[in-house]
BAFI-3210 file (N, C-alpha, C; in Angstrom, 3 decimals, decimal comma, padded with zeros to 6 digits):
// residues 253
n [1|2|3|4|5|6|7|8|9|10|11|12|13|14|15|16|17|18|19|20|21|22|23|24|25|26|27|28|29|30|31|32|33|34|35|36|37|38|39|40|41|42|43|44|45|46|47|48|49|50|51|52|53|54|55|56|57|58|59|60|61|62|63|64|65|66|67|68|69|70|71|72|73|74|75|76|77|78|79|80|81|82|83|84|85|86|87|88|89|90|91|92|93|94|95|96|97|98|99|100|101|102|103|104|105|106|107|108|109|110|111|112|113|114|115|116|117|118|119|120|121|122|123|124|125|126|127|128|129|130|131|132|133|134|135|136|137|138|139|140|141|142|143|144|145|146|147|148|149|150|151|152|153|154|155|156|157|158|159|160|161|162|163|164|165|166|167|168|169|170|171|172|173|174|175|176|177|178|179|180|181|182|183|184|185|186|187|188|189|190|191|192|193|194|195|196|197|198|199|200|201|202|203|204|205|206|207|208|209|210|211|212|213|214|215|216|217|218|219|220|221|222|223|224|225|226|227|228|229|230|231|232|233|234|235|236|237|238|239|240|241|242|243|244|245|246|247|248|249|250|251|252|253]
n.u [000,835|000,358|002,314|001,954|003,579|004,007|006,041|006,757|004,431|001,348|000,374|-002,285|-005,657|-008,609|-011,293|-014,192|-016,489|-020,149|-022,253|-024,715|-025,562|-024,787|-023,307|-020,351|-019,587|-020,169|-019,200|-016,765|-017,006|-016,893|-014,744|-013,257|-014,386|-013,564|-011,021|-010,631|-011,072|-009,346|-006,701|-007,662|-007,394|-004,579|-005,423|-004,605|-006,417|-006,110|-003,784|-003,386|-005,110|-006,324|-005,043|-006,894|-008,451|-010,714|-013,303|-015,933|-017,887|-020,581|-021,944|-021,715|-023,968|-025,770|-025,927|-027,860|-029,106|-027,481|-027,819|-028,914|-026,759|-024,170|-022,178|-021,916|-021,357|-018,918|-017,251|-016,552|-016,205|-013,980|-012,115|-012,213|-011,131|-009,003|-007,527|-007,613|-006,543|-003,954|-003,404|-004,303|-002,745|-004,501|-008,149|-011,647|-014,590|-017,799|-020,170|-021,948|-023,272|-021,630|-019,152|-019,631|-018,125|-016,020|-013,797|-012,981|-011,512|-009,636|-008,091|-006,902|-004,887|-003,499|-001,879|-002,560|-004,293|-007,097|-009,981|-012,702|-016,427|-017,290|-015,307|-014,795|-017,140|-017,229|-014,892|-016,505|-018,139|-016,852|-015,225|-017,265|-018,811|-021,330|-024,025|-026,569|-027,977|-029,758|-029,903|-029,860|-030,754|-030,063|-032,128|-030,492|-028,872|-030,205|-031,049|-029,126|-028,328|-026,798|-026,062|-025,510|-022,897|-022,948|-023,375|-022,209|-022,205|-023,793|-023,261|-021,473|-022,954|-026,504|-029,139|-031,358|-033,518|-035,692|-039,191|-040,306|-038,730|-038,847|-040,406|-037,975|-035,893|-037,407|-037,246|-034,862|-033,974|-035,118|-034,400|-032,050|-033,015|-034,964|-033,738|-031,511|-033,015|-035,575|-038,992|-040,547|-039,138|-038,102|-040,275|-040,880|-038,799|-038,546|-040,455|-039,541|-037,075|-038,376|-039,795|-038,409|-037,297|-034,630|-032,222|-029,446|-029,152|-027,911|-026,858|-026,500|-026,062|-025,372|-027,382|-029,143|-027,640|-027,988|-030,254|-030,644|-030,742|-032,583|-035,563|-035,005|-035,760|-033,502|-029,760|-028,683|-026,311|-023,712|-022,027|-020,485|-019,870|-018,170|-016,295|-015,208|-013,350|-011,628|-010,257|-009,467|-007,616|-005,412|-004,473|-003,067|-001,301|-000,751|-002,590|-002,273|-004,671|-006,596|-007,170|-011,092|-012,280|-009,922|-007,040|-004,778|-001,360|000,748|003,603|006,310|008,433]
n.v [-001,193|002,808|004,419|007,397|010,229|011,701|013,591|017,421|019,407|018,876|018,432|021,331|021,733|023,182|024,976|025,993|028,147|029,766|029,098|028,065|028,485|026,760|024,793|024,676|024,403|021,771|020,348|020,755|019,544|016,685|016,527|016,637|014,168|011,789|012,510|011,759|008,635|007,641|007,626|006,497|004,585|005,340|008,363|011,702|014,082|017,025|017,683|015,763|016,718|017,951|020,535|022,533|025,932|027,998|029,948|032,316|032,835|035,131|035,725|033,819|032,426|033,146|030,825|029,280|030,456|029,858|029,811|032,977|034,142|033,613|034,827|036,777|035,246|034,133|035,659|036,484|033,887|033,157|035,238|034,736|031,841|032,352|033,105|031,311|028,691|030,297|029,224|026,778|023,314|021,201|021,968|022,345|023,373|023,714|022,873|021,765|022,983|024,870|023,342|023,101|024,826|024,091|023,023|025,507|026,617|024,538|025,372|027,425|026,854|027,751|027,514|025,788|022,400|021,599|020,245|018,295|018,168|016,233|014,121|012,984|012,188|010,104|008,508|007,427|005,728|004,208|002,187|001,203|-000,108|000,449|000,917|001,935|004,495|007,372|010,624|013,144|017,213|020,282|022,057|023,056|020,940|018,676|018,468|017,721|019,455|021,747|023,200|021,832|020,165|017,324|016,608|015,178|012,123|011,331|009,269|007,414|005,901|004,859|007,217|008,376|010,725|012,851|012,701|015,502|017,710|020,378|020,678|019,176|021,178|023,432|022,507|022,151|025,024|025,886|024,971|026,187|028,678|028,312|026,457|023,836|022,071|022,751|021,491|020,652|019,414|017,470|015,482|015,693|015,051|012,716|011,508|012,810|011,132|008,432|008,056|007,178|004,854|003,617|002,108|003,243|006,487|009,291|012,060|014,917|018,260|020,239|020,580|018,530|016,615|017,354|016,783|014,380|012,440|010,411|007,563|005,225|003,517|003,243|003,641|006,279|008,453|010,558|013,025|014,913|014,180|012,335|014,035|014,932|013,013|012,782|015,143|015,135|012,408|013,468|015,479|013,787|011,836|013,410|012,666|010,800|007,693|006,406|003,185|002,658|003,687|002,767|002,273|004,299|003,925|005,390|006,806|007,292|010,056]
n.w [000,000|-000,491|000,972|003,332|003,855|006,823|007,398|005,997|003,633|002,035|-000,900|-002,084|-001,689|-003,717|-003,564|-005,937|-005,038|-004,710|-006,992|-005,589|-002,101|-000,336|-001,947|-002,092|000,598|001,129|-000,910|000,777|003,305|002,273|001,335|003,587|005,089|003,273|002,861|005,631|005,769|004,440|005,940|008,109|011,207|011,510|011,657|012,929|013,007|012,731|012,193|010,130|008,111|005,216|003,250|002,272|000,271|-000,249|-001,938|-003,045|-004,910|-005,391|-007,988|-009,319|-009,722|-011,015|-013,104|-013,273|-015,258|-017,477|-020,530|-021,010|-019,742|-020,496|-020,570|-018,638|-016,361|-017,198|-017,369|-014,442|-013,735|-014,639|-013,680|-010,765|-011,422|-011,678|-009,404|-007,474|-008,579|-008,389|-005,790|-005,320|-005,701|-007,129|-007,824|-007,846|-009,165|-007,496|-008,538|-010,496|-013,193|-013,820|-015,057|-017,209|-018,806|-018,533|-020,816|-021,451|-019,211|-019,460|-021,300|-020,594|-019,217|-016,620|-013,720|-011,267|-011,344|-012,220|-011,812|-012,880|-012,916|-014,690|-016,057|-013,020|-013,178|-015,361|-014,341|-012,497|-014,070|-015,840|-013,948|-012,555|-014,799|-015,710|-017,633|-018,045|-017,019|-014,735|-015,116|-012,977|-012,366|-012,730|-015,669|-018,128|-017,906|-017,532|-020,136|-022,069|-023,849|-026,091|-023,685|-021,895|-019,488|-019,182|-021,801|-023,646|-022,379|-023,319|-025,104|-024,066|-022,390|-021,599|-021,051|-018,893|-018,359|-016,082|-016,366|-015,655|-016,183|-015,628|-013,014|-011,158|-011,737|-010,753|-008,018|-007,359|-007,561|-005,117|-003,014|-002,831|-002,387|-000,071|001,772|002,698|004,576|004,612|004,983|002,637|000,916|001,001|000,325|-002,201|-003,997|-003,272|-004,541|-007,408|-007,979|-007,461|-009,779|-011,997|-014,163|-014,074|-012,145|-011,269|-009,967|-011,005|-009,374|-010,179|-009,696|-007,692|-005,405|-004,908|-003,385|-000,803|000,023|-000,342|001,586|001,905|001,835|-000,276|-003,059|-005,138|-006,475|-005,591|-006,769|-006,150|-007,640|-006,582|-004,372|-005,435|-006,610|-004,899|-003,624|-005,649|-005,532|-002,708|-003,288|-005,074|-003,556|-002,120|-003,217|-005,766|-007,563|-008,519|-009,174|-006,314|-004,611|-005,032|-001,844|-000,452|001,966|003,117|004,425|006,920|007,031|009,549|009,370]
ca.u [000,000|001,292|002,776|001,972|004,844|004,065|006,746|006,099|003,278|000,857|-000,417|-003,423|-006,738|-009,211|-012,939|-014,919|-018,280|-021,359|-023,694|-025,335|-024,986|-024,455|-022,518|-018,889|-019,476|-021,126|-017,879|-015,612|-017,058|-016,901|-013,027|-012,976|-014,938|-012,791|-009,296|-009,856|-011,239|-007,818|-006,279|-008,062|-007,188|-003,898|-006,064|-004,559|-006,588|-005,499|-002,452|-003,742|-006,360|-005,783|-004,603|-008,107|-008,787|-011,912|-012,938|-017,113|-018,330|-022,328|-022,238|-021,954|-025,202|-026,418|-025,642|-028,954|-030,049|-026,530|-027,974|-028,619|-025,888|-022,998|-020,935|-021,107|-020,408|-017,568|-016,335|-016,781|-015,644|-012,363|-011,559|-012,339|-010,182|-007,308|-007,086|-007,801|-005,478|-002,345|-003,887|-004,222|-002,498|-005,764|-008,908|-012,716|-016,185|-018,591|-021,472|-022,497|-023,240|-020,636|-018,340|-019,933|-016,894|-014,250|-013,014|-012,376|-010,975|-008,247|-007,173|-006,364|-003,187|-003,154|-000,949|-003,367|-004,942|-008,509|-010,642|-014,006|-017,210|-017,388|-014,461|-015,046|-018,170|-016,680|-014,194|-017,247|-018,789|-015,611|-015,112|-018,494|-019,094|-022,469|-024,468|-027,845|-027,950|-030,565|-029,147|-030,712|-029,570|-031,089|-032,673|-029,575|-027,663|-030,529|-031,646|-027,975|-027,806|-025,708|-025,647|-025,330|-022,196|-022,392|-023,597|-021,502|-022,649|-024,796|-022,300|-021,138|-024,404|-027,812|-029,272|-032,326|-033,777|-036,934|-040,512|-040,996|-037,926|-039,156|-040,319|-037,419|-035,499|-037,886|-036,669|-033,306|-034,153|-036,506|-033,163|-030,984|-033,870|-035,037|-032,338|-031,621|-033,825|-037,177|-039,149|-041,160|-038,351|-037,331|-041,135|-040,763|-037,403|-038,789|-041,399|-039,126|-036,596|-039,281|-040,510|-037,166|-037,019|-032,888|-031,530|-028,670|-029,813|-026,761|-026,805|-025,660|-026,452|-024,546|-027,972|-029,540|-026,711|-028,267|-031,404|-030,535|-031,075|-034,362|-035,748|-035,562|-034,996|-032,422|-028,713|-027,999|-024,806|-023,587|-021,201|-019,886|-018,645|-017,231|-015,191|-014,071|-012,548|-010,668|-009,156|-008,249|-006,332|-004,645|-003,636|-002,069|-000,829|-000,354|-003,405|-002,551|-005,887|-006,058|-008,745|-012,371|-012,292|-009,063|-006,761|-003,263|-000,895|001,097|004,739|006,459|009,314]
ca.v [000,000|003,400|005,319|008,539|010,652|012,634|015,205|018,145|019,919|018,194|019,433|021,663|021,791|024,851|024,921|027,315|028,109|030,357|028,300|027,411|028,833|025,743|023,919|024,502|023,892|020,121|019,328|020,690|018,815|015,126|016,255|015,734|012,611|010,762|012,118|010,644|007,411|007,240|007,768|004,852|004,188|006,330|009,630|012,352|015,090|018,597|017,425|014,853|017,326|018,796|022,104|023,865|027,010|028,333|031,149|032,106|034,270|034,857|036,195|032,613|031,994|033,434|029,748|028,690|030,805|030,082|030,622|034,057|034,861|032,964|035,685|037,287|034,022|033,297|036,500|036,375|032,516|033,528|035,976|033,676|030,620|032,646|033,681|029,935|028,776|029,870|029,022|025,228|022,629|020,603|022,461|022,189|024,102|022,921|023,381|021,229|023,744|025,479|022,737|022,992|025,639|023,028|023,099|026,723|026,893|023,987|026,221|029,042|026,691|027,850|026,478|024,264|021,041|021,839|018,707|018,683|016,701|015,213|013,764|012,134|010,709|009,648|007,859|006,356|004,646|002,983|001,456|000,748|-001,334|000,370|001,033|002,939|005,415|007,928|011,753|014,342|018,093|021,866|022,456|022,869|020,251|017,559|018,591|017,169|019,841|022,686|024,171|021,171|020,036|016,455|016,224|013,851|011,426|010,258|008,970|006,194|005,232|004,806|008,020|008,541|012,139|013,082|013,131|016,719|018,600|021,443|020,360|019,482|022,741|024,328|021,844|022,886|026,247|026,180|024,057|027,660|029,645|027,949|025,958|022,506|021,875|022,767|020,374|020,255|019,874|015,794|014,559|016,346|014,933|011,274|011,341|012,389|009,769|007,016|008,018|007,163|003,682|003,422|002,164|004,381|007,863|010,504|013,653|016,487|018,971|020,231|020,710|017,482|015,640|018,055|016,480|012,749|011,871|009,665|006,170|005,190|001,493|003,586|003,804|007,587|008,887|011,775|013,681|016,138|012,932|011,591|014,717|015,126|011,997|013,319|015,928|014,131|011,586|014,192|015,603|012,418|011,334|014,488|012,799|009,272|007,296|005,278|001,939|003,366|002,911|002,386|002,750|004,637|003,858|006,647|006,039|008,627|010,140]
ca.w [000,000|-000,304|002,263|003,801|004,869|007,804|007,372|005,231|002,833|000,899|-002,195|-001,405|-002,380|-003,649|-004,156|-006,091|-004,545|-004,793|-007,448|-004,340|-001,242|000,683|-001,864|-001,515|001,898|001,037|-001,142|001,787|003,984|001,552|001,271|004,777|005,109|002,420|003,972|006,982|005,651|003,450|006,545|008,928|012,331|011,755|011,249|014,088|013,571|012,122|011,308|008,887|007,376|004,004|002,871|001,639|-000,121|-000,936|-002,808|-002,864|-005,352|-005,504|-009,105|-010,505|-009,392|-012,324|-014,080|-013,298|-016,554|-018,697|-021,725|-020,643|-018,849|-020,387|-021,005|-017,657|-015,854|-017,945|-017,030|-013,144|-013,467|-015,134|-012,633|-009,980|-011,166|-012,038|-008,115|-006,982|-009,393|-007,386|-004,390|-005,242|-007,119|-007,452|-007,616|-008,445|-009,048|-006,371|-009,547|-011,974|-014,496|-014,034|-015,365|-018,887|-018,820|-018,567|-022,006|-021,510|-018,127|-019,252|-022,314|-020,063|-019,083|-015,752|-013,084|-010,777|-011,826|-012,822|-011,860|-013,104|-012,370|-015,864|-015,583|-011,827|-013,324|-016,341|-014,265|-011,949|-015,131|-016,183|-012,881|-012,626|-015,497|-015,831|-018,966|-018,312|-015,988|-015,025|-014,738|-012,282|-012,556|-013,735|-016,570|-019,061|-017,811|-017,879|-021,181|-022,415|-024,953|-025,904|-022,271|-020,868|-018,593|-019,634|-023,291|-024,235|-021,704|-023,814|-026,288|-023,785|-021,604|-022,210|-020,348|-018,791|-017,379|-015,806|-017,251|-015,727|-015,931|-015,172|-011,222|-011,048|-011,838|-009,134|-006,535|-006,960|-007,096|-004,140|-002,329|-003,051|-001,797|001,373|002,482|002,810|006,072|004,718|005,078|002,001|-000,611|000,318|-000,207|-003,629|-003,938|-003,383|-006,388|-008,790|-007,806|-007,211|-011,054|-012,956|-014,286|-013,731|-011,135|-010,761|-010,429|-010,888|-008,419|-011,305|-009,334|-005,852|-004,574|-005,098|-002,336|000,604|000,241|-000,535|002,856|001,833|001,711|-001,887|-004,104|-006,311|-006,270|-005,832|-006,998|-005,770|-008,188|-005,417|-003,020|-006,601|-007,096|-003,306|-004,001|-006,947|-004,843|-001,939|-004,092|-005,396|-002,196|-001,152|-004,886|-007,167|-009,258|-008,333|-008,827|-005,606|-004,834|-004,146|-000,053|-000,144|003,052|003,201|005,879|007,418|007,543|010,367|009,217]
c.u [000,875|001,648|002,273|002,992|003,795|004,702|006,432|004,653|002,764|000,180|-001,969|-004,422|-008,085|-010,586|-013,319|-016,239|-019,058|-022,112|-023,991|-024,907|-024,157|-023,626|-021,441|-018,891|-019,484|-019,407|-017,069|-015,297|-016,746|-015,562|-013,073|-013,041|-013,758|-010,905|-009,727|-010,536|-010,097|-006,920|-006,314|-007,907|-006,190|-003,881|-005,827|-005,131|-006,139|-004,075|-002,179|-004,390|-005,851|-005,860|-005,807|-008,187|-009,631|-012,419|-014,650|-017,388|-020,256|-022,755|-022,207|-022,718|-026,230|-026,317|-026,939|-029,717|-028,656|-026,893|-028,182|-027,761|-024,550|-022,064|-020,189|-020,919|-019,287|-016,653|-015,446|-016,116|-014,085|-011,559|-011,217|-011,434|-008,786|-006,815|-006,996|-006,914|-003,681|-002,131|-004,197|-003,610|-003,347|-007,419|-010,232|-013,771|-017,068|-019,857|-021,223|-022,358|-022,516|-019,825|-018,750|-018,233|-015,704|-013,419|-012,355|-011,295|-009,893|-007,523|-006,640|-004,992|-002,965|-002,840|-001,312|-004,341|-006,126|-009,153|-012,233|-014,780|-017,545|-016,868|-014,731|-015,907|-017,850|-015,727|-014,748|-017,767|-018,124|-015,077|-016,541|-019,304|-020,754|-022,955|-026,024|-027,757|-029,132|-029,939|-030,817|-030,538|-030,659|-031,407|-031,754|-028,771|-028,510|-031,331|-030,018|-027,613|-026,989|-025,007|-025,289|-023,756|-021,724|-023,487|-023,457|-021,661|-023,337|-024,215|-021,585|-021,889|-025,548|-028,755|-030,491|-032,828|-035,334|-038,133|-040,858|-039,545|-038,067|-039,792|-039,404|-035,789|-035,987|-037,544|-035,308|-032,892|-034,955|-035,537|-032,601|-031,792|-034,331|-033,924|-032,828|-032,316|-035,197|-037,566|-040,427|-040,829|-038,185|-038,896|-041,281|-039,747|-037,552|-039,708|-040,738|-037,968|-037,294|-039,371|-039,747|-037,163|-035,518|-032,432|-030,363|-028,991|-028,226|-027,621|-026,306|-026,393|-026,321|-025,640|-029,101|-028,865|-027,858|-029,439|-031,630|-030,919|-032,423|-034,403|-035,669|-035,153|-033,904|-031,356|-028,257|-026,244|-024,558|-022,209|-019,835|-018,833|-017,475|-015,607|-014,039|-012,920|-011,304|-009,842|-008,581|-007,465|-005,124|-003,586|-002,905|-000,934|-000,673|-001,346|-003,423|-003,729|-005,470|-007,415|-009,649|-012,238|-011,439|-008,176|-005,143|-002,586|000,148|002,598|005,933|008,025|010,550]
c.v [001,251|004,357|006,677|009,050|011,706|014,051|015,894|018,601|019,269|019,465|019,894|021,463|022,726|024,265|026,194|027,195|029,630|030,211|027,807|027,687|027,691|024,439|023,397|024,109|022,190|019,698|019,468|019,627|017,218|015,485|016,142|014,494|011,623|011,175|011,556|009,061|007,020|006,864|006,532|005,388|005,458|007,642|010,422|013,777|016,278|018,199|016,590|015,539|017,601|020,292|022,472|024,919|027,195|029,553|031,436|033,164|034,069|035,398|034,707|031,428|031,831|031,523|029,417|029,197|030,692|030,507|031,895|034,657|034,158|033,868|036,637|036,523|033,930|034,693|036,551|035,118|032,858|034,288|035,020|032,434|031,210|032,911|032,360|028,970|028,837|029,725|027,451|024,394|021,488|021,528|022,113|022,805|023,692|023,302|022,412|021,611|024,078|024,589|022,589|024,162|024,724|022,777|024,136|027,284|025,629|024,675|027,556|028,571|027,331|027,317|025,347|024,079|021,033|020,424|018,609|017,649|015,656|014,319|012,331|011,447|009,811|008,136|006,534|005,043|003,528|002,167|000,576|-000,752|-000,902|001,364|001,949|003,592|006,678|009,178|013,008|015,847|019,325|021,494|022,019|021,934|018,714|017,269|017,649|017,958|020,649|022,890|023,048|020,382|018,716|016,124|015,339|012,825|010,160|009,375|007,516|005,256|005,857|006,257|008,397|009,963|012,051|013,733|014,661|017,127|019,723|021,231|020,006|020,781|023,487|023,698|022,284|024,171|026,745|025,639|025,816|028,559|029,566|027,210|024,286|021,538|021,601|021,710|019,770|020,166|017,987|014,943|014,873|015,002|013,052|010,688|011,306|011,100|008,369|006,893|007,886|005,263|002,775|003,461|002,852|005,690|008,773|011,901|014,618|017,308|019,101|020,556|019,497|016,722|016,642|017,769|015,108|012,160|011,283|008,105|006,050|003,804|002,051|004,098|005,429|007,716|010,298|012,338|014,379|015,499|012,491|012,801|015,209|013,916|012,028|013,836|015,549|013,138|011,919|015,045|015,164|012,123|011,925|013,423|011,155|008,498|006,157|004,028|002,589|002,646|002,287|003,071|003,126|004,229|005,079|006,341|007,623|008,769|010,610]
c.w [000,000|001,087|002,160|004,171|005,969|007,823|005,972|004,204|001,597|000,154|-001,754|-002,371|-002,695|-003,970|-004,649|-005,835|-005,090|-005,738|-006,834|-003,133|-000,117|-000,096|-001,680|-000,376|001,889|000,269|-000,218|002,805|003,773|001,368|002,400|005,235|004,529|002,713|005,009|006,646|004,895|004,451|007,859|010,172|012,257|011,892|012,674|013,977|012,684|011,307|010,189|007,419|005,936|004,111|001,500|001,500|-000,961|-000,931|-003,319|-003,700|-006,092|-007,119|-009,685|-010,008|-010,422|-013,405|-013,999|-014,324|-017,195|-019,524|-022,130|-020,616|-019,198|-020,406|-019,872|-016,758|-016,029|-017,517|-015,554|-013,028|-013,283|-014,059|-011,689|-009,784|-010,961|-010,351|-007,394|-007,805|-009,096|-006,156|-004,321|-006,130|-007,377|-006,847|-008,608|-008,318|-008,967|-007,430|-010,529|-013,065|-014,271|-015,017|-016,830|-019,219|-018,783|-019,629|-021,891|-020,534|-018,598|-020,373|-021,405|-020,024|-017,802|-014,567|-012,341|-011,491|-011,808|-013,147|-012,183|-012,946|-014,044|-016,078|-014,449|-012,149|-014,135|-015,616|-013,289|-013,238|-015,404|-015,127|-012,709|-013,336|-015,756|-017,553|-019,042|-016,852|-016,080|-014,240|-013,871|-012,156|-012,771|-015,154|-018,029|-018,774|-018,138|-019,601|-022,191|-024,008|-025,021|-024,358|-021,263|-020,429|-019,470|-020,674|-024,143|-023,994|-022,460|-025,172|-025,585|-022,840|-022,024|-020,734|-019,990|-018,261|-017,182|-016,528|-016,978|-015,202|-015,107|-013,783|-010,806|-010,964|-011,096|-008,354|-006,234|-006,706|-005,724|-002,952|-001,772|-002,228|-000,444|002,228|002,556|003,742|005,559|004,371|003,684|000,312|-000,348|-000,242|-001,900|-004,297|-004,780|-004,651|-007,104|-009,034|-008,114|-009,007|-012,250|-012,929|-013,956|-012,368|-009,830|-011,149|-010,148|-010,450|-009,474|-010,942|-007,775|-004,921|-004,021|-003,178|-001,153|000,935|000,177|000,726|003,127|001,738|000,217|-002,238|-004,676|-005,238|-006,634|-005,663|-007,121|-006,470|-007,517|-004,599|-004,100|-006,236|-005,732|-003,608|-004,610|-006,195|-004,089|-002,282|-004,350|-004,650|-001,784|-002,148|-006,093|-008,224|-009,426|-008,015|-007,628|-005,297|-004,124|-002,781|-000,156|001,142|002,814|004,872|005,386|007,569|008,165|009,821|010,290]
res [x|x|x|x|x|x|x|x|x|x|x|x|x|x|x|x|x|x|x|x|x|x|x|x|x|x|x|x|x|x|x|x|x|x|x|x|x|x|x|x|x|x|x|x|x|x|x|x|x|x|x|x|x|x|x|x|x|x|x|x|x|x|x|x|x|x|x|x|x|x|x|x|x|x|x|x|x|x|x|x|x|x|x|x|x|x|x|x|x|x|x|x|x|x|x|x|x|x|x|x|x|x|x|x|x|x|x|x|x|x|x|x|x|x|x|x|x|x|x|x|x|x|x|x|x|x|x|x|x|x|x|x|x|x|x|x|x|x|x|x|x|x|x|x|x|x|x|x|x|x|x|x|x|x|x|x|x|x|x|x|x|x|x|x|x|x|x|x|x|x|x|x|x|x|x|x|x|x|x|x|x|x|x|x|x|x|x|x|x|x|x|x|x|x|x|x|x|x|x|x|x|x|x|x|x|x|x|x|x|x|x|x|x|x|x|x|x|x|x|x|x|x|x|x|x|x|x|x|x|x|x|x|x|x|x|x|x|x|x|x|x|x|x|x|x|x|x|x|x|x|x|x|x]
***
């Protein structure tokens, strides 16, 4: 297995937040979770933690109308990475939509490792071994067209989305607006879930996870936990994929 060193600075890790007030927080927190399960038994605490930087800007909120607003997103984004950027050498944008930008944001060529959720799912499938999948997400992202994130998706699984888009797109918006508590967003939540023939339902959408907390038959997959994953790997392994729930030992220098 591989070793941990103990002595010196691991590679850090950045989030970009405010498409959702509460989601950067939700991936911060799943990079915690999954360092200290890397970590095991040997896990001491602060000194194990990772090196986080996060970076919140409420203008790229606006994604929830891209087609609108691509231009002053992309502006506000840009800014945004370039400052997060030399503040992490693995970093990711706690948004769904947002990541339809990922072509653009890896041509910039700027210095940290730009991990995106297309990607992390991309790399669930192929582990997976799975072949139909049913995607959950906003508006432009479950429509799988232009605006959407993962478009392509549908080029290597059989893809299912919801009969009423549009109730969903108010749930997620109605998530952003009341908060993840209220209590009349998970019986919502559970219909449109229940009403998807596919087993595995994909989370595309950082507001989706804050409400998963339901009874259901289906295999939710949460994008957000995927891409924490990513980063904390990367933390440990500059990028080194390591075994899902796999355990590092710690070796003291």
């Amino acid at each position: 297995m591989t070793k941990l060193q103990a002595s010196g600075p691991r590679p850090s890790i950045g989030i970009v937040a405010g498409s959702g007030p509460e989601a950067g927080l939700d991936l911060w927190a799943k990079v915690l979770v999954r360092n200290q399960a890397l970590f095991g038994s040997d896990f001491r605490g602060d000194l194990d933690a990772p090196r986080v930087a996060i970076l919140s800007e409420p203008s790229l909120g606006l994604s929830m109308d891209l087609s609108e607003n691509e231009g002053v997103v992309w502006e506000s984004l840009k800014k945004t990475i370039a400052i997060m950027a030399v503040q992490a050498d693995a970093y990711a944008i706690a948004c769904n939509t947002l990541n339809w930008y990922a072509p653009r944001i890896e041509a910039l060529n700027l210095p940290g490792e730009f991990v995106s959720f297309q990607n992390a799912l991309e790399q669930w499938i192929q582990r997976s071994d799975v072949k139909r999948i049913a995607l959950l997400g906003a508006a432009p992202v479950t429509s799988l067209g232009p605006w959407s994130a993962y478009q392509k998706l549908k080029d290597r699984v059989e893809v299912e989305t919801p009969a009423d888009s549009l109730a969903l797109h108010q749930l997620i918006l109605d998530v952003k607006r009341l908060g993840s508590r209220d209590a009349t967003l998970r019986p919502r939540f559970v219909e449109l879930v229940e009403g998807l023939s596919c087993e595995h339902v994909i989370l595309a959408c950082t507001e989706l996870p804050l409400i998963s907390d339901i009874v259901t038959s289906k295999n939710l997959v949460d994008v957000t936990e995927l891409v924490a994953s990513e980063l904390v790997d990367r933390s440990i392994g500059r990028g080194t994929r390591l075994p899902p729930n796999g355990v590092h030992e710690r070796s003291v220098a």
